[in-house]
Each structure stands twice: as structure tokens, then as C-alpha cells.
N, CA, C and O atoms as a Tinker XYZ file with bonds, in Angstrom:
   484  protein
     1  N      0.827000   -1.197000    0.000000    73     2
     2  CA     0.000000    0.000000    0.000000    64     1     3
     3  C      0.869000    1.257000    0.000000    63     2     4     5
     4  O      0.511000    2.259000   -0.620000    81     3
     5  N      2.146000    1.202000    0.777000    73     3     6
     6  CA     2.780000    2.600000    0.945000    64     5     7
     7  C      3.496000    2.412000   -0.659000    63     6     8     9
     8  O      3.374000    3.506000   -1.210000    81     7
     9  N      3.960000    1.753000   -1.283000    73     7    10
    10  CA     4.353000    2.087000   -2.569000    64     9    11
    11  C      3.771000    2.831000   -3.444000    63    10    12    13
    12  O      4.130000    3.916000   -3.900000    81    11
    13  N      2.392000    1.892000   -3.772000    73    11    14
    14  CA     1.703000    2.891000   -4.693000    64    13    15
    15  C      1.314000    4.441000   -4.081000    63    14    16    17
    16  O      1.081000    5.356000   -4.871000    81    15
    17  N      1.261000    4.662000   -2.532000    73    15    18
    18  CA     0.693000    5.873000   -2.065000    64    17    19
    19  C      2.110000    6.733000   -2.636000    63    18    20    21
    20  O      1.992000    7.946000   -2.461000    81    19
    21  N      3.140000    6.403000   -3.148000    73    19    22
    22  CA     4.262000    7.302000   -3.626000    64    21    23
    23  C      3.662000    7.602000   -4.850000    63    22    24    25
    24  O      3.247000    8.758000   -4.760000    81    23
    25  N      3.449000    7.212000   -5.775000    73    23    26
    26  CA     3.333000    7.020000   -6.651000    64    25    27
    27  C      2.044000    8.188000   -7.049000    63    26    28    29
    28  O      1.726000    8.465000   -8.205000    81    27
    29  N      1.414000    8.771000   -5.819000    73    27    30
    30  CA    -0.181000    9.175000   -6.596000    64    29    31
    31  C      0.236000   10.714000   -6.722000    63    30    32    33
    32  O     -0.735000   11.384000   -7.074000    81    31
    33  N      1.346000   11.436000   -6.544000    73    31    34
    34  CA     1.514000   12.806000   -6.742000    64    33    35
    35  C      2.057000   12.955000   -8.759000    63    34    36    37
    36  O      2.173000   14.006000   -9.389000    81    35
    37  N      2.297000   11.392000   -9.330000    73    35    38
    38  CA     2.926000   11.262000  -10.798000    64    37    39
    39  C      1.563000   11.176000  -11.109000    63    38    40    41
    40  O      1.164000   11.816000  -12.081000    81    39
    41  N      0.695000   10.430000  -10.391000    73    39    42
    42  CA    -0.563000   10.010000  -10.850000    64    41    43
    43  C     -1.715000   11.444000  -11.283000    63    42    44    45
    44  O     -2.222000   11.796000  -12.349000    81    43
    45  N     -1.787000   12.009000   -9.810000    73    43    46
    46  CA    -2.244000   13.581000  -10.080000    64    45    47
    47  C     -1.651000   14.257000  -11.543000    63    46    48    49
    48  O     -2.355000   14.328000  -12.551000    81    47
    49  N      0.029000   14.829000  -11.467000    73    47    50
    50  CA     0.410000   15.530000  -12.626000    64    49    51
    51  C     -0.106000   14.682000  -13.936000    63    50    52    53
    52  O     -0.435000   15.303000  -14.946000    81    51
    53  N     -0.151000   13.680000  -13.906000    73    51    54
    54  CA    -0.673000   13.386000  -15.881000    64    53    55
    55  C     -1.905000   13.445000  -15.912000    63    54    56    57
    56  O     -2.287000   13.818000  -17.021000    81    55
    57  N     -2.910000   13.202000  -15.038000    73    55    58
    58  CA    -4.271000   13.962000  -14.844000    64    57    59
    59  C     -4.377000   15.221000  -15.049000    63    58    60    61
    60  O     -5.138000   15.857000  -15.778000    81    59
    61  N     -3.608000   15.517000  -14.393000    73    59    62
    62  CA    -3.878000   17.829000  -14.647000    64    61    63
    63  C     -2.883000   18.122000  -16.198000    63    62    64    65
    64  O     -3.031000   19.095000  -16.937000    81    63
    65  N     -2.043000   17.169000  -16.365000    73    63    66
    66  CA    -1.241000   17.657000  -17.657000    64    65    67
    67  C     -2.244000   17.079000  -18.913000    63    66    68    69
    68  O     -2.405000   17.729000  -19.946000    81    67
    69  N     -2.799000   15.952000  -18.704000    73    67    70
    70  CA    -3.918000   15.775000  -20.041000    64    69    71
    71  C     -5.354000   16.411000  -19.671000    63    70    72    73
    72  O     -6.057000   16.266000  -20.671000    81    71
    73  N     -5.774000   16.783000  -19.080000    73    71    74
    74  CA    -7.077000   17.929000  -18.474000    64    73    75
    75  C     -6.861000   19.383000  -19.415000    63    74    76    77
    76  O     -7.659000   19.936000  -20.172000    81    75
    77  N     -5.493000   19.742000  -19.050000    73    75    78
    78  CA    -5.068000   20.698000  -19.764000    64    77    79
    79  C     -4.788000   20.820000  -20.999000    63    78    80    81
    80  O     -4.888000   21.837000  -21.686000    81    79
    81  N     -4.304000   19.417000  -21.413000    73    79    82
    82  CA    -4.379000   19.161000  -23.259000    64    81    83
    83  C     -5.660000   19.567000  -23.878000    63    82    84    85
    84  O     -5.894000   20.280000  -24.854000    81    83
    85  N     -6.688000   18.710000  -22.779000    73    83    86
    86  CA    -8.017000   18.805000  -24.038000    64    85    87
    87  C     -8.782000   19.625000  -23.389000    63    86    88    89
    88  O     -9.992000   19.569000  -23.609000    81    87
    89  N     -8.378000   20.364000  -22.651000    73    87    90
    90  CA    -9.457000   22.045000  -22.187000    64    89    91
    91  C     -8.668000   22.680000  -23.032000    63    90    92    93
    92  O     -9.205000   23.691000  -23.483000    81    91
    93  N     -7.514000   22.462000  -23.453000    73    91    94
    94  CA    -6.985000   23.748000  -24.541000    64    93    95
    95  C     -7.362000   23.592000  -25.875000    63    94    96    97
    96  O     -7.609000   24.500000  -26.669000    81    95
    97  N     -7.388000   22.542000  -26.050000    73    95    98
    98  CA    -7.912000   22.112000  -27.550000    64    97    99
    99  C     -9.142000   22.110000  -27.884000    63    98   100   101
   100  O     -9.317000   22.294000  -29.089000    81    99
   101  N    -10.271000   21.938000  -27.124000    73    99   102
   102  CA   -11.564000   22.108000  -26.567000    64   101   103
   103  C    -11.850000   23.646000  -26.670000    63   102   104   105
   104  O    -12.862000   23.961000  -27.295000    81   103
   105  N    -10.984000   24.759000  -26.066000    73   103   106
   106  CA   -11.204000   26.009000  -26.340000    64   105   107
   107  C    -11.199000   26.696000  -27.082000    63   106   108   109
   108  O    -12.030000   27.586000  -27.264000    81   107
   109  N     -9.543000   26.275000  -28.172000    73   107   110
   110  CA    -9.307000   26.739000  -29.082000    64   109   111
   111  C    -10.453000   26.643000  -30.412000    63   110   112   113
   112  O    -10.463000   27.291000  -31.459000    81   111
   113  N    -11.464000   25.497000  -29.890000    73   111   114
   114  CA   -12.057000   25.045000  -31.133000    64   113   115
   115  C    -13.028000   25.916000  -30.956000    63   114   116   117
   116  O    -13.167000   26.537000  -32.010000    81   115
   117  N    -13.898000   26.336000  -30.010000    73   115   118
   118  CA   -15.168000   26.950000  -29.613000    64   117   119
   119  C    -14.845000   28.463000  -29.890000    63   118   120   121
   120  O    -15.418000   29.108000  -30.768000    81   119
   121  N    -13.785000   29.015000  -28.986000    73   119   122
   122  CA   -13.345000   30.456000  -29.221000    64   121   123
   123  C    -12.895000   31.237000  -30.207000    63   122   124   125
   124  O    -13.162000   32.439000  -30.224000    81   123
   125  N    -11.976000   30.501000  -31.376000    73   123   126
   126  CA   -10.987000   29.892000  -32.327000    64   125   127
   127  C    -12.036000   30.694000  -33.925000    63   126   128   129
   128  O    -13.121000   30.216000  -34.258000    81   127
   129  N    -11.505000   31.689000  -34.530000    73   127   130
   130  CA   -12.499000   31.959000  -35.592000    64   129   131
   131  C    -12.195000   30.585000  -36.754000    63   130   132   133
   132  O    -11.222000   29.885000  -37.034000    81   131
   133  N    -13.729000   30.694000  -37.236000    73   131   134
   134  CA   -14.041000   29.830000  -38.055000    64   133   135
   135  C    -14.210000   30.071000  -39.394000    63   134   136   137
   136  O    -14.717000   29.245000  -40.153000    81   135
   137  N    -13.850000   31.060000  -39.703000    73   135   138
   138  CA   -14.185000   31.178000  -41.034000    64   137   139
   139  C    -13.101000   30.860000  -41.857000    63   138   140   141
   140  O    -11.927000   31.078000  -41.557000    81   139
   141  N    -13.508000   30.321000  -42.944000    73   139   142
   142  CA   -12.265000   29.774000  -43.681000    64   141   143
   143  C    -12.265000   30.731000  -44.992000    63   142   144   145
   144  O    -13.410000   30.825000  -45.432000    81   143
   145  N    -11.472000   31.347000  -45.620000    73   143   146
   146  CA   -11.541000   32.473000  -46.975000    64   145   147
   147  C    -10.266000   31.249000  -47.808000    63   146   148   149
   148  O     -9.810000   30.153000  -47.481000    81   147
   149  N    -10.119000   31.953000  -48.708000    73   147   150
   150  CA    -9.141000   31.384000  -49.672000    64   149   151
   151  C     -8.028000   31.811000  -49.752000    63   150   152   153
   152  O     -7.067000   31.342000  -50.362000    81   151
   153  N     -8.150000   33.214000  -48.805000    73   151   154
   154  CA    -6.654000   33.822000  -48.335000    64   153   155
   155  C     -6.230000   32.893000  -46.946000    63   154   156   157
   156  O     -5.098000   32.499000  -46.668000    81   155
   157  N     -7.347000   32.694000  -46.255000    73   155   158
   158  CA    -6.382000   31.863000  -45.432000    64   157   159
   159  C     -6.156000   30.885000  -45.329000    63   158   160   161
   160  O     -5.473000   30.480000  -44.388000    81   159
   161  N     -6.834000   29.796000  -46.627000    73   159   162
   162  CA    -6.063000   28.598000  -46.593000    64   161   163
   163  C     -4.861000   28.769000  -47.435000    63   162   164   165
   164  O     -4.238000   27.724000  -47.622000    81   163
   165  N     -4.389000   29.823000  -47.981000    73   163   166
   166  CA    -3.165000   29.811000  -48.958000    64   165   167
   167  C     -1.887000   29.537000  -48.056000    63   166   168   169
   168  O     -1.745000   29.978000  -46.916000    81   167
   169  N     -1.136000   28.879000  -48.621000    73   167   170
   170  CA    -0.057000   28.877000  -48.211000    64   169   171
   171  C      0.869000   29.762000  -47.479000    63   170   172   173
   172  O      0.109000   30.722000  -47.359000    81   171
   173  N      1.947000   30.128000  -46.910000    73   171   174
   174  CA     2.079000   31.533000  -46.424000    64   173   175
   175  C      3.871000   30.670000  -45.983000    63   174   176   177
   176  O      4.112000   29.768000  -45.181000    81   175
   177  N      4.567000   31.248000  -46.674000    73   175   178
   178  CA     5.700000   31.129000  -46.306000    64   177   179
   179  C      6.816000   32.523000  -45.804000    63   178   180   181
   180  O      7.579000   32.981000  -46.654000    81   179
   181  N      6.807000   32.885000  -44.915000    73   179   182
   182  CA     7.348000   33.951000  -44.432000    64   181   183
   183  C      7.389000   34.979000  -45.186000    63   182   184   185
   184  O      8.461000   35.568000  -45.323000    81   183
   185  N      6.380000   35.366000  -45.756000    73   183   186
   186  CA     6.010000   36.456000  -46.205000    64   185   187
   187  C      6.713000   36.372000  -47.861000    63   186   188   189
   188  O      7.006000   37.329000  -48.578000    81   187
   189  N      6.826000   35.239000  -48.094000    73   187   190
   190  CA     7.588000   35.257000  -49.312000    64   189   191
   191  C      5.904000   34.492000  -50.504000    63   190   192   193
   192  O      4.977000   33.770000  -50.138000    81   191
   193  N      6.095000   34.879000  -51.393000    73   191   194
   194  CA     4.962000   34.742000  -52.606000    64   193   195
   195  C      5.423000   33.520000  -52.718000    63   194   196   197
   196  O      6.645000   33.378000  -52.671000    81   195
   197  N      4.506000   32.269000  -52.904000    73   195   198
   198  CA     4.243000   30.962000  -52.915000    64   197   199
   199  C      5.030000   31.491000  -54.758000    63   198   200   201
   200  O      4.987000   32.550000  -55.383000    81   199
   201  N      5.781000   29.888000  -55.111000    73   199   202
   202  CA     6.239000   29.811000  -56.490000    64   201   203
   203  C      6.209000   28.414000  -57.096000    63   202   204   205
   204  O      7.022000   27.608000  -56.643000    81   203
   205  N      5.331000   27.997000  -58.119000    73   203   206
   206  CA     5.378000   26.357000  -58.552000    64   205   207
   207  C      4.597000   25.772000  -57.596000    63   206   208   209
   208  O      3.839000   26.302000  -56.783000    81   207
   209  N      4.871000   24.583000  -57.786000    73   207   210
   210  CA     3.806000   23.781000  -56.661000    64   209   211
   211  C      4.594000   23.244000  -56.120000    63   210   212   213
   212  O      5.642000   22.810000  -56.599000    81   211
   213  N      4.017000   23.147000  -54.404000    73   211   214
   214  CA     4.807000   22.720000  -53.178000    64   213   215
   215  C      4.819000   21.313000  -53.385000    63   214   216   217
   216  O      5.266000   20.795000  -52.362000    81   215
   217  N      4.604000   20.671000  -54.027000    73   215   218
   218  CA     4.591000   19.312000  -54.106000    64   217   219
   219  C      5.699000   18.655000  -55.027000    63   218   220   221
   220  O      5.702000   17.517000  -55.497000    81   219
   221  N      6.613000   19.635000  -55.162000    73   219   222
   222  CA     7.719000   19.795000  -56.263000    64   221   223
   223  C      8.884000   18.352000  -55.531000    63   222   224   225
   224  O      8.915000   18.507000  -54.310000    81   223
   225  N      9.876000   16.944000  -56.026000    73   223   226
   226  CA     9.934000   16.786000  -55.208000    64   225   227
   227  C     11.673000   16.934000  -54.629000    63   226   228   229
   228  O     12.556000   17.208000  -55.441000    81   227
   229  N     11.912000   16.764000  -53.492000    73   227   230
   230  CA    13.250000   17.257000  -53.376000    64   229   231
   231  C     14.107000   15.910000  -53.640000    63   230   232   233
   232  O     13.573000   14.812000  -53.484000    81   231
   233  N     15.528000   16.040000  -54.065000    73   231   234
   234  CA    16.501000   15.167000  -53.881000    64   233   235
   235  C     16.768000   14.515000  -52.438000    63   234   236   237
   236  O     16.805000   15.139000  -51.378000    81   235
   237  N     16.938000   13.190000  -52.605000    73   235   238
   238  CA    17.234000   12.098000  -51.603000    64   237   239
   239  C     18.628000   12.884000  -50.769000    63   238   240   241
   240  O     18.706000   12.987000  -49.545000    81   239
   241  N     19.404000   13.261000  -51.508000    73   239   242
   242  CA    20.334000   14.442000  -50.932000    64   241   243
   243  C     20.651000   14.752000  -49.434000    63   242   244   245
   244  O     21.347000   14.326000  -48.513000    81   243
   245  N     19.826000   15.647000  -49.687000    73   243   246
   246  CA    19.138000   16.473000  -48.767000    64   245   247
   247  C     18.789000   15.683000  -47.839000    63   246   248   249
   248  O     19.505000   15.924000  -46.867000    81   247
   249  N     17.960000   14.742000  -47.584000    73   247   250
   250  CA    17.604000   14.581000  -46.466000    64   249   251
   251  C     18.678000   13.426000  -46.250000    63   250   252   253
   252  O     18.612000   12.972000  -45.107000    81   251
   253  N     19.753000   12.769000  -47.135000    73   251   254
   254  CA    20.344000   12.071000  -46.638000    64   253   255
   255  C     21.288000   12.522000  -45.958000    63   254   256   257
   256  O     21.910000   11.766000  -45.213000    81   255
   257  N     21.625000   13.952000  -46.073000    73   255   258
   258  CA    22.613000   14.547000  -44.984000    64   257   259
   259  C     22.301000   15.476000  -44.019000    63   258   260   261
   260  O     23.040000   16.058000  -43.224000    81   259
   261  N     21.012000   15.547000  -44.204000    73   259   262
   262  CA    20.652000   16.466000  -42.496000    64   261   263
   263  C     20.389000   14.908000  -41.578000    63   262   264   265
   264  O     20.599000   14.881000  -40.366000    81   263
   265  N     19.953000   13.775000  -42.277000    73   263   266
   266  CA    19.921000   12.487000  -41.051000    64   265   267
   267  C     21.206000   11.838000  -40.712000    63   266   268   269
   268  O     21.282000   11.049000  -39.770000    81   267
   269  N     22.075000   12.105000  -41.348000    73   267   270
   270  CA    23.885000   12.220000  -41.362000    64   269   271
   271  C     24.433000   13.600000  -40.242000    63   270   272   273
   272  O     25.435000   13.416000  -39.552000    81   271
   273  N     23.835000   14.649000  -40.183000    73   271   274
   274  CA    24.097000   15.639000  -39.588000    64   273   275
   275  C     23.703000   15.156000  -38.248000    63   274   276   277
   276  O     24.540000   15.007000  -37.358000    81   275
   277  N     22.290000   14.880000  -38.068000    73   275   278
   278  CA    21.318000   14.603000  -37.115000    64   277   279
   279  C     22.531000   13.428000  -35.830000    63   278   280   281
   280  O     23.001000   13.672000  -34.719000    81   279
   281  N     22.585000   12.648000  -36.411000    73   279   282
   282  CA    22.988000   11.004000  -36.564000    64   281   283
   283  C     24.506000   11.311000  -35.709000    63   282   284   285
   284  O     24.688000   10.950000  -34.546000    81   283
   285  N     25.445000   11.987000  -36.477000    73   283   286
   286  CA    26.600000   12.665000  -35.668000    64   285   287
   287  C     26.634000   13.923000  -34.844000    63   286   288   289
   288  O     27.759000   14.214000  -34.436000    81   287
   289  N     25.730000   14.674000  -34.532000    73   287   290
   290  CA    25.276000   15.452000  -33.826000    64   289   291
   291  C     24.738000   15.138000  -32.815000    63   290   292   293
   292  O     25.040000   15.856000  -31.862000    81   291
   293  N     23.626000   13.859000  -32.488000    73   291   294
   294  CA    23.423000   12.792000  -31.157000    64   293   295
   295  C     24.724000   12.313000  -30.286000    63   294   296   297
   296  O     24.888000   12.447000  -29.073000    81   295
   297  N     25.723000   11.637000  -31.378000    73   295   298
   298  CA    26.574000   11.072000  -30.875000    64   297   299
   299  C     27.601000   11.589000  -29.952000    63   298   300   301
   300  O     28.089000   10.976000  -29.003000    81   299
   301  N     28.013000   13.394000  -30.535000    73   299   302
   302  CA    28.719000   14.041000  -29.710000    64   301   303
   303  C     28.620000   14.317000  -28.719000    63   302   304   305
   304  O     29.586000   14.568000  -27.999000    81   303
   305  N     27.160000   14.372000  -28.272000    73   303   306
   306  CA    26.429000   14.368000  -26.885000    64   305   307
   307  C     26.719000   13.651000  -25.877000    63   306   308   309
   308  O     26.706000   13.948000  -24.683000    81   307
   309  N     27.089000   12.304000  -26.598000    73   307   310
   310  CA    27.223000   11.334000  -25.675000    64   309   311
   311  C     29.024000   11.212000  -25.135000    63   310   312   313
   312  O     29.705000   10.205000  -24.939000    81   311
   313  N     29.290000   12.304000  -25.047000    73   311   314
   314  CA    31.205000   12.610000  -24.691000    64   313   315
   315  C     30.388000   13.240000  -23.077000    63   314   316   317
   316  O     30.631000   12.725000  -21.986000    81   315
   317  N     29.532000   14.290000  -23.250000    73   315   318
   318  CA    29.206000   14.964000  -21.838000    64   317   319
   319  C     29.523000   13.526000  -20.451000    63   318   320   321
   320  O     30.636000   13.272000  -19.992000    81   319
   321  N     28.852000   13.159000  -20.247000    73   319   322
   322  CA    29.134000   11.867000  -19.345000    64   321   323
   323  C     30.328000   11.475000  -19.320000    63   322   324   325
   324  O     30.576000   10.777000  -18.337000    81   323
   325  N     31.407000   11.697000  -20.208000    73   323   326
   326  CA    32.673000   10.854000  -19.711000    64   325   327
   327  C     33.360000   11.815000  -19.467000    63   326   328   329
   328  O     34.288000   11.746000  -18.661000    81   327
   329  N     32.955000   13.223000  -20.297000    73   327   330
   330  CA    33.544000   14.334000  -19.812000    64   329   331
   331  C     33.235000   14.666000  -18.097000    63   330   332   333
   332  O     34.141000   14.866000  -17.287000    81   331
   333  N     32.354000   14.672000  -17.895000    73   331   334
   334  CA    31.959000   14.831000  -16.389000    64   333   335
   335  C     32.126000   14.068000  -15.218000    63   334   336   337
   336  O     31.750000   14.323000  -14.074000    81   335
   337  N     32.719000   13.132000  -15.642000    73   335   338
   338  CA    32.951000   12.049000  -14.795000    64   337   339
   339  C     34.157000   10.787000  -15.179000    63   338   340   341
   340  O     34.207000    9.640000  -14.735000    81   339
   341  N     35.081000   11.478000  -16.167000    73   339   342
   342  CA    36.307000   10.911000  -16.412000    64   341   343
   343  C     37.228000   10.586000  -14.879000    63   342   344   345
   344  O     37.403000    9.377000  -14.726000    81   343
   345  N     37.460000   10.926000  -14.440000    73   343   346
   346  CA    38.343000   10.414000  -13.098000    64   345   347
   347  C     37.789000    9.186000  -12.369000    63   346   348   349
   348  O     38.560000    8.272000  -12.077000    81   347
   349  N     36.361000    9.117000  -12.031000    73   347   350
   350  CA    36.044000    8.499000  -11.637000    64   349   351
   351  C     35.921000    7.023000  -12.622000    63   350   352   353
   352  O     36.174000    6.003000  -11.980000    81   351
   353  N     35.608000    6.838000  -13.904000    73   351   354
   354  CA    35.692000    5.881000  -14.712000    64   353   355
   355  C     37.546000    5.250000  -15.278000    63   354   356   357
   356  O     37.860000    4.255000  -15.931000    81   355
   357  N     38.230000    6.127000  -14.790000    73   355   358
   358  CA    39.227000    5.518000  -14.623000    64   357   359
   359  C     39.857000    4.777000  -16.346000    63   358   360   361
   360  O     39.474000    5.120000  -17.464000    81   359
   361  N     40.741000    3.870000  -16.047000    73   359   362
   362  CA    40.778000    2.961000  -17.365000    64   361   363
   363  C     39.552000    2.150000  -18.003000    63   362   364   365
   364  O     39.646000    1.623000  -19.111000    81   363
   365  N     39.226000    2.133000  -17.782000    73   363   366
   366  CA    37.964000    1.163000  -17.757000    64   365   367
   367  C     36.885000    2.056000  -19.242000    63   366   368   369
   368  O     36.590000    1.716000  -20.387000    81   367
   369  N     36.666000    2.999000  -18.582000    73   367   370
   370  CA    35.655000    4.596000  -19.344000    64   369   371
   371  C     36.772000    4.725000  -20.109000    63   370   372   373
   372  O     36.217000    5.096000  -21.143000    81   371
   373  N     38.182000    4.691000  -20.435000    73   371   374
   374  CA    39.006000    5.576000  -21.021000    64   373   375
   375  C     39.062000    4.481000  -22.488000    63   374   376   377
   376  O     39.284000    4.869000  -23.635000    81   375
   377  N     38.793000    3.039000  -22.056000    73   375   378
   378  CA    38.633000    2.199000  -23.650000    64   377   379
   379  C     37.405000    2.073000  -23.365000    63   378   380   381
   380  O     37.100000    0.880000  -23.359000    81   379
   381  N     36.613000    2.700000  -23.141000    73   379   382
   382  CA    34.860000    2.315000  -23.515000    64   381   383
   383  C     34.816000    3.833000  -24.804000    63   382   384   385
   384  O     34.290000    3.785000  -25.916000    81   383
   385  N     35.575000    5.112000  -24.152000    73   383   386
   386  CA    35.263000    6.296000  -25.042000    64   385   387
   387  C     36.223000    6.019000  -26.188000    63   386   388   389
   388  O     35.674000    6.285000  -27.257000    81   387
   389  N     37.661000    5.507000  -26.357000    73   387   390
   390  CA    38.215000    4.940000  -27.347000    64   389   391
   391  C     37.369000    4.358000  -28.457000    63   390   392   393
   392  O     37.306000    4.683000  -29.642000    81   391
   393  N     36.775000    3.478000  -27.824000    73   391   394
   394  CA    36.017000    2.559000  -28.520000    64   393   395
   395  C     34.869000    3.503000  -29.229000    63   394   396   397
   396  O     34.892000    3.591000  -30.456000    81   395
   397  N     34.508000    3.757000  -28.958000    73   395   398
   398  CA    33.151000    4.732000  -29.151000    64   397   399
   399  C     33.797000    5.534000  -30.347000    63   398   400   401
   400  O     33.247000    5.686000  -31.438000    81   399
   401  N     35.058000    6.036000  -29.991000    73   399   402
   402  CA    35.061000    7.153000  -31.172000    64   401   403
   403  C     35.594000    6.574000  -32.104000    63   402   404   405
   404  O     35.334000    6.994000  -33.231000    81   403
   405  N     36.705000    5.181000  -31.924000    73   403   406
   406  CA    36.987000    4.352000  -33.284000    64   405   407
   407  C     35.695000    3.851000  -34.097000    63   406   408   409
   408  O     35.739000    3.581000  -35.297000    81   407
   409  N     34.341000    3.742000  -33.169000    73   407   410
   410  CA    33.459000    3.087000  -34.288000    64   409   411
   411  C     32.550000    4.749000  -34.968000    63   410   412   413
   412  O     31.674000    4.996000  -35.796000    81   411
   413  N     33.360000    5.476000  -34.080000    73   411   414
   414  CA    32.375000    6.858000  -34.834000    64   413   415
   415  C     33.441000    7.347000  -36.142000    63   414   416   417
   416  O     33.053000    8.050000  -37.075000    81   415
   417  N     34.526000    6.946000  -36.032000    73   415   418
   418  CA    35.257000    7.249000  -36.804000    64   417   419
   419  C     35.071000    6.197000  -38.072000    63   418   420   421
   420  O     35.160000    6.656000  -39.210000    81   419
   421  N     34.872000    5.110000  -37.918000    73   419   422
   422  CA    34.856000    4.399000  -38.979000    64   421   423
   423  C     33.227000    4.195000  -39.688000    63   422   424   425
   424  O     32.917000    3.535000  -40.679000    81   423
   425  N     32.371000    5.007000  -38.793000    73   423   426
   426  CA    31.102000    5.552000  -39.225000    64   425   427
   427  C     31.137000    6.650000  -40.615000    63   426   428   429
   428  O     30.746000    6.560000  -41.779000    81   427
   429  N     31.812000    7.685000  -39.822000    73   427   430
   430  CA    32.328000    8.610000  -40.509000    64   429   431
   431  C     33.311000    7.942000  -41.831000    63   430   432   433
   432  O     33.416000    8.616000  -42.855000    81   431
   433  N     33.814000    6.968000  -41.759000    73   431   434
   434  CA    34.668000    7.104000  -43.010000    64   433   435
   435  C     33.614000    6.115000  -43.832000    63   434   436   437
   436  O     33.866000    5.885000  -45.015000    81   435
   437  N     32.851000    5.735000  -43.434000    73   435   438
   438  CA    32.111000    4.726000  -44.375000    64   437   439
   439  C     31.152000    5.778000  -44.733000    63   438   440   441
   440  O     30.609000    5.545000  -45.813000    81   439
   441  N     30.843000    6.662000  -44.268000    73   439   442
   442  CA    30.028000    7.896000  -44.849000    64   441   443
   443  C     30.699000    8.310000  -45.759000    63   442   444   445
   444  O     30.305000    8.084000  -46.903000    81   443
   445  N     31.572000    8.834000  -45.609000    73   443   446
   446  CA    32.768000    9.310000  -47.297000    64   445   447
   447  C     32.794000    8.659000  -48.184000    63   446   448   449
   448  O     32.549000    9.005000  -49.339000    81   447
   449  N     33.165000    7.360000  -47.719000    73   447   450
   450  CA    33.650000    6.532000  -48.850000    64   449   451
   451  C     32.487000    6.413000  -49.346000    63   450   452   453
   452  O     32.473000    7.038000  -50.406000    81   451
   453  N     31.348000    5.865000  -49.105000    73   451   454
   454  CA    29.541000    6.117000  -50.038000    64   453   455
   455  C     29.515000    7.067000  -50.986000    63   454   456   457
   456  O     29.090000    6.771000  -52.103000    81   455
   457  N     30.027000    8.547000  -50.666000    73   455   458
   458  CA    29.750000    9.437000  -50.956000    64   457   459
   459  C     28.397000   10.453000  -50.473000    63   458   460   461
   460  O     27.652000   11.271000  -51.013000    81   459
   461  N     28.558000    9.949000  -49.340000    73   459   462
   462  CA    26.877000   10.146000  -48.226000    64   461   463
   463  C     27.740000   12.095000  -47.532000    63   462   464   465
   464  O     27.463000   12.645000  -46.466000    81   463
   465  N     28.368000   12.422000  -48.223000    73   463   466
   466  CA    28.753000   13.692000  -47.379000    64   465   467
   467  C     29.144000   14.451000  -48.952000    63   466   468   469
   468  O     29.341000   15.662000  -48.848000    81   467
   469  N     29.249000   13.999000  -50.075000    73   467   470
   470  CA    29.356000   15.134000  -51.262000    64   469   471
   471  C     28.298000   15.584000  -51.539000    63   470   472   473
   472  O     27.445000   14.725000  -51.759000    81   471
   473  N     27.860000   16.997000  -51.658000    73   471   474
   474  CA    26.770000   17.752000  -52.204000    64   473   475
   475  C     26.847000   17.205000  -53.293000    63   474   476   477
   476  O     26.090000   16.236000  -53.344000    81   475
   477  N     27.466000   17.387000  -54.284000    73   475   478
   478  CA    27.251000   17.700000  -55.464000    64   477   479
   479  C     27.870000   16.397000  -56.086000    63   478   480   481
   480  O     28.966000   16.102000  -55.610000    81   479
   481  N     27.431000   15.645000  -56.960000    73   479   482
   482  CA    28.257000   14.124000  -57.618000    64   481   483
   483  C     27.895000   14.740000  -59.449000    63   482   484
   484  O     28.255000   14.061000  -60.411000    81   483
């Protein structure tokens, strides 16, 4: 019984945090103008005049190197922890982060060698 009685202050917050989801969404809909014109379903890109159709489609490119960006941009993150606590991990942490960056390194070179990092071919 005393376990779960810990447990009922997590229980309360996701009650009041989804209460608050759908009283906001609930409001927005009632309060929220409704009228729909043809100016405001148009497109609206920062103030810039819509050009061609958005359905235009993009090169594999592109998104193959912002998930390449993404992908090594996670990974660097994961140095904070050994940075913060290198002394205490001793030898042990010092070939676990070795390790880590030989397979980020040979991540990275198998990205080159693909050609997964040239703009332009």
C-alpha cells in the first residue's frame, strides 16, 4: 500500500497535464475563428509569394545529410558523461570512449567513402 501511495503525486500531474491538453484544444475550437476564406487557406511562407507547386519533389540528398548531420550530432552528446565524470571511470571509461570514437570514426569514413557527405556528384 505505501508504494503505490508514492506514486499518486505522478498520478495527479498526468491527470492535470492531459485535463489541460483537451481544455486547450476544446477552447481553441469553440473560441478559435471559423471562417475559412481562400486567403487563409493559402499557403504563407514567411512572407515570401508561394512559387510552382509545393509538391515539387526534393533530392534524396538532402535529407540524406541532415539524417547524417542529425545522426553525428546525437553522438557528440554522448562525450558529456565521460567528460563529467572521467576520473572516476578511470581505465575502464578511457577504452569504452576509445572505442566509441573508433566506431564513430569508422562511421564517418564509411560515410565518405559512399559518398553520403558530397553535395554535389
Amino acid at each position: 500500500m505505501e508504494t503505490s501511495y508514492n506514486y499518486l503525486p505522478i498520478l495527479i500531474l498526468f491527470i492535470c497535464a492531459f485535463a489541460f491538453v483537451v481544455i486547450t484544444i476544446v477552447a481553441t475550437h469553440l473560441l478559435g475563428p471559423s471562417r475559412k476564406t481562400d486567403e487563409k487557406l493559402e499557403n504563407f511562407e514567411s512572407g515570401i509569394e508561394k512559387q510552382g507547386n509545393a509538391r515539387q519533389p526534393f533530392a534524396i540528398k538532402y535529407f540524406l545529410v541532415a539524417i547524417l548531420f542529425v545522426l553525428f550530432d546525437v553522438e557528440v552528446i554522448f562525450f558529456y558523461p565521460y567528460a563529467a565524470n572521467f576520473k572516476e571511470l578511470g581505465w575502464e571509461g578511457f577504452a569504452a570512449v576509445v572505442t566509441f570514437v573508433g566506431l564513430f570514426f569508422l562511421m564517418y569514413a564509411y560515410a565518405r567513402k559512399k559518398g553520403a557527405l558530397n553535395w554535389e556528384k
